[in-house]
C-alpha positions as CSV (number, residue, x, y, z in Angstrom):
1,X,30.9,6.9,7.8
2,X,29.7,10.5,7.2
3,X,26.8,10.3,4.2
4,X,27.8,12.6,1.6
5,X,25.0,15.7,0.8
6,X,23.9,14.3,-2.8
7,X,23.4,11.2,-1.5
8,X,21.5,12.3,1.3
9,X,19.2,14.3,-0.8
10,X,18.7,11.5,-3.1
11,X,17.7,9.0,-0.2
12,X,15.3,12.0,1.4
13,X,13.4,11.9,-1.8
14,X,12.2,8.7,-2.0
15,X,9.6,10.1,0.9
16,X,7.7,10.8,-2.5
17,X,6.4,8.6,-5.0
18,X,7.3,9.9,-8.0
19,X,11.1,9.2,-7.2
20,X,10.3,5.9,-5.5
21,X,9.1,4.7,-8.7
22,X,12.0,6.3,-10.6
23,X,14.9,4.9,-8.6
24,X,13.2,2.0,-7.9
25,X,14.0,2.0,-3.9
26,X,11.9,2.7,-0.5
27,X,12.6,3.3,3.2
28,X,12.4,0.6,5.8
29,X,12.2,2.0,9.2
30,X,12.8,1.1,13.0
31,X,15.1,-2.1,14.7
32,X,12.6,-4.9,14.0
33,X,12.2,-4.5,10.1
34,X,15.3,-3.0,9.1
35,X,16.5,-6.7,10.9
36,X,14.1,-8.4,9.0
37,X,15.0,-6.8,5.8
38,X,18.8,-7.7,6.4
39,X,17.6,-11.5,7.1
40,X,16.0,-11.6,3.9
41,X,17.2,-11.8,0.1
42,X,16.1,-8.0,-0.8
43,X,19.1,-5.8,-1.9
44,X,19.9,-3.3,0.5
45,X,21.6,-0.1,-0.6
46,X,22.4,1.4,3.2
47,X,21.9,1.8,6.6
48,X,20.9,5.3,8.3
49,X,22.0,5.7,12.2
50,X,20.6,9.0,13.8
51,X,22.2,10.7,16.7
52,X,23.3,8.4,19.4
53,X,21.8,5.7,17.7
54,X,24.4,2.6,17.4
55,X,24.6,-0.6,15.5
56,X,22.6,-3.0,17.2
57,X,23.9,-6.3,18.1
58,X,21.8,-8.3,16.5
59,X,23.0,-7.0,13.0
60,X,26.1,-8.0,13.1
61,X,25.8,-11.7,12.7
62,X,23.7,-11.2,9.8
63,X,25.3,-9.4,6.8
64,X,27.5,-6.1,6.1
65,X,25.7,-3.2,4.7
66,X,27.3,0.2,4.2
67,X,26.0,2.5,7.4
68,X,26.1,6.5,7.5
69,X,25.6,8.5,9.7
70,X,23.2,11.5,10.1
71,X,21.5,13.8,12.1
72,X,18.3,13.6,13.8
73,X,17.4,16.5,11.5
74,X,18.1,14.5,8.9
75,X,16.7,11.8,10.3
76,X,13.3,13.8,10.5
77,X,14.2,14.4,6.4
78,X,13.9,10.9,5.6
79,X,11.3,9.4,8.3
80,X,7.6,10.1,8.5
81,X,7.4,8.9,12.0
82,X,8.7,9.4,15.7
83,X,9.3,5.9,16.3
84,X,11.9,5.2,13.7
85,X,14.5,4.2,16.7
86,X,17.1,6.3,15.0
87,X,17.4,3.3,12.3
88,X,16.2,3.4,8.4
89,X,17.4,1.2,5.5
90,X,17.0,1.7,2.0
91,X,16.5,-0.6,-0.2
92,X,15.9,-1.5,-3.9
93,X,12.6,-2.3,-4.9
94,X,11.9,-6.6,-6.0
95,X,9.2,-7.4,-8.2
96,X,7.3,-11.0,-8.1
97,X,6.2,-12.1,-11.5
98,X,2.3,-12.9,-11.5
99,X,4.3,-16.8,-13.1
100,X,6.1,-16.9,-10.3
101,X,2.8,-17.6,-8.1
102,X,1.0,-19.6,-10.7
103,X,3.9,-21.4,-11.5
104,X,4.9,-22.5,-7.8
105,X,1.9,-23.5,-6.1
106,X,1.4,-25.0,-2.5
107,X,-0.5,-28.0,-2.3
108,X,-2.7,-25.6,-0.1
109,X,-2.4,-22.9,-1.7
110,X,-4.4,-19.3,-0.6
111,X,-3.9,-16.2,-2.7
112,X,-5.2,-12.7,-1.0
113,X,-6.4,-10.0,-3.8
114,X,-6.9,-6.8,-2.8
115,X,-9.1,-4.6,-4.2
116,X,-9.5,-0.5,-4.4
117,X,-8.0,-0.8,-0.3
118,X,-6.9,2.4,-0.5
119,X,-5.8,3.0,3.4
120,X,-1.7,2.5,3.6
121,X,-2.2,0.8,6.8
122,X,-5.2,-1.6,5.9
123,X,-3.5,-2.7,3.2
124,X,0.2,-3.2,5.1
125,X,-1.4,-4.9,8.2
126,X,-3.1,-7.1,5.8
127,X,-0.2,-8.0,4.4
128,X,1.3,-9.2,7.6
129,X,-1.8,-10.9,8.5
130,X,-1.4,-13.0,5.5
131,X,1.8,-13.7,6.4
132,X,0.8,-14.9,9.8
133,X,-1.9,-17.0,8.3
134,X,0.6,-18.9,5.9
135,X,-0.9,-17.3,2.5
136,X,1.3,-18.2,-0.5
137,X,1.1,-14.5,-1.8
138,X,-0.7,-11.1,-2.0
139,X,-2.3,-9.2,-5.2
140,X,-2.3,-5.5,-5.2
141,X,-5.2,-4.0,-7.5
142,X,-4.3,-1.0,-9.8
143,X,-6.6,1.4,-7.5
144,X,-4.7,-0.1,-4.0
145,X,-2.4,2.0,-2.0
146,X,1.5,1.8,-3.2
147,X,3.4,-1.2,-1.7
148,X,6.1,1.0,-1.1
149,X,4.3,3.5,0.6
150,X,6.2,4.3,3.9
151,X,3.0,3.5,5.9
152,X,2.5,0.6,4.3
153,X,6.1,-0.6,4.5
154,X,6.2,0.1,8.2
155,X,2.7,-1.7,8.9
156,X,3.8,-5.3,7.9
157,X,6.5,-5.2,10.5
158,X,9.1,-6.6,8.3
159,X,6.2,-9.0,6.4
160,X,7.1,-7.6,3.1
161,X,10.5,-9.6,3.3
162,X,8.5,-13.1,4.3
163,X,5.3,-13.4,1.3
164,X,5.6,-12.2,-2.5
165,X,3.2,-9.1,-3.1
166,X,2.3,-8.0,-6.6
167,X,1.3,-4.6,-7.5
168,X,-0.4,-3.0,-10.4
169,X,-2.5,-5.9,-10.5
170,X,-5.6,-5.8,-12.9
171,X,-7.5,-8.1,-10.4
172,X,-10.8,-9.2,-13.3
173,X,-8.4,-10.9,-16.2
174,X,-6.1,-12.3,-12.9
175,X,-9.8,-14.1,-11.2
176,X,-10.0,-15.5,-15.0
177,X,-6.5,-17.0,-15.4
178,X,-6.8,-18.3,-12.0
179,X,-9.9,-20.0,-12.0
180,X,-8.1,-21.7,-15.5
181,X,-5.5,-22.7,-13.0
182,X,-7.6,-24.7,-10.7
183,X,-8.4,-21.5,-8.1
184,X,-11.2,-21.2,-6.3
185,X,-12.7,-17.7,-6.1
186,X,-14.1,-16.4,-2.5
187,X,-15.6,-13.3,-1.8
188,X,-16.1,-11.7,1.8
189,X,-19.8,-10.2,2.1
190,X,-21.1,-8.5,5.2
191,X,-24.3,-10.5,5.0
192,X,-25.2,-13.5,4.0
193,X,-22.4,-15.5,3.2
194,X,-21.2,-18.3,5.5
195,X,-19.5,-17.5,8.8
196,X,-15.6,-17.8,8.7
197,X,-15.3,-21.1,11.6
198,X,-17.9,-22.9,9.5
199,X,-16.0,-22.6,5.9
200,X,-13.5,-25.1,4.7
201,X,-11.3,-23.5,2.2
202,X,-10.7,-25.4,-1.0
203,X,-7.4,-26.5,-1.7
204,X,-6.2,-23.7,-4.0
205,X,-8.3,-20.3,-3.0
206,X,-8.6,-16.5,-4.0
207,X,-10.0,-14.5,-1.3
């Protein structure tokens, strides 16, 4: 269906910040995450089809989301890329209580903290990395680039939807209360520390 203009405007906005955090939504962009998004348990508000761009196949099997359509134009609006494949989602922002992690521990458990990582696509790629790896979540630290950030969204490929990420973190009371909870702290240093293959990680770690 055709989007309506205030609706439009208010989903072109979220390319900021400010609104991101006061509507409490983001853009997911291109086939592969807008597909994992729509696997996952995230609220998703609507579906964006560009031009020629159609419904893909593998979407329809999964759930029913309202779709509009718009320009490429307007596609340009609401995308910060070129590579968008005519598709972008919006969704509504989920938050991960810091309890939920503490509270629902794997046996092996291994908890990523980031700290002052201020590059959107450091921090996103490590986010999918720790997905990869199996890790049971991800802490943002207050001075890390914005989860939501566009760039960041786009460089876990879809990631977001798999591991819990909390943001806002105030990493030095978080290392206190975890060590209390049986966490291991590990730092990475560029010299002398002890080479990746050789370290066996304890059973619950903060890296």
């Amino acid at each position: 269906m055709k989007i309506s203009r205030e609706r439009f405007k208010s989903y072109a906005r979220l390319k900021q910040k400010k609104y991101r955090r006061l509507e409490r939504k983001f853009i997911v962009e291109g086939e592969r995450s807008v597909l994992e998004a729509l696997r996952s348990d995230w609220e998703i508000e609507a579906l964006l089809l560009a031009g020629d761009a159609g419904m893909p196949a593998s979407y329809n099997s999964v759930r029913q989301v309202p779709a509009y359509r718009i320009s490429d134009r307007e596609l340009g609006m609401i995308s910060d890329t070129i590579s968008s494949q005519g598709i972008v989602a919006v969704l509504k922002e989920k938050d991960h209580p810091l309890e939920e992690i503490w509270n629902n521990p794997a046996p092996h458990s291994l908890i990523v903290g980031l700290d002052d990582v201020s590059d959107p696509g450091n921090v996103g790629t490590i986010i999918r990395t720790c997905d990869w790896f199996g890790a049971g979540a991800v802490l943002l630290g207050g001075s890390t680039a914005e989860l939501y950030n566009q760039k960041v969204i786009r460089s876990t490929m879809g990631s977001i939807f798999h591991i819990p990420v909390v943001s806002g973190v105030d990493l030095s009371p978080v290392l206190h209360e975890a060590r209390g909870k049986g966490f291991r702290i590990i730092t990475a240093v560029v010299d002398d520390g002890i080479p990746l293959p050789d370290f066996t990680l304890p059973q619950r770690s903060l890296v």
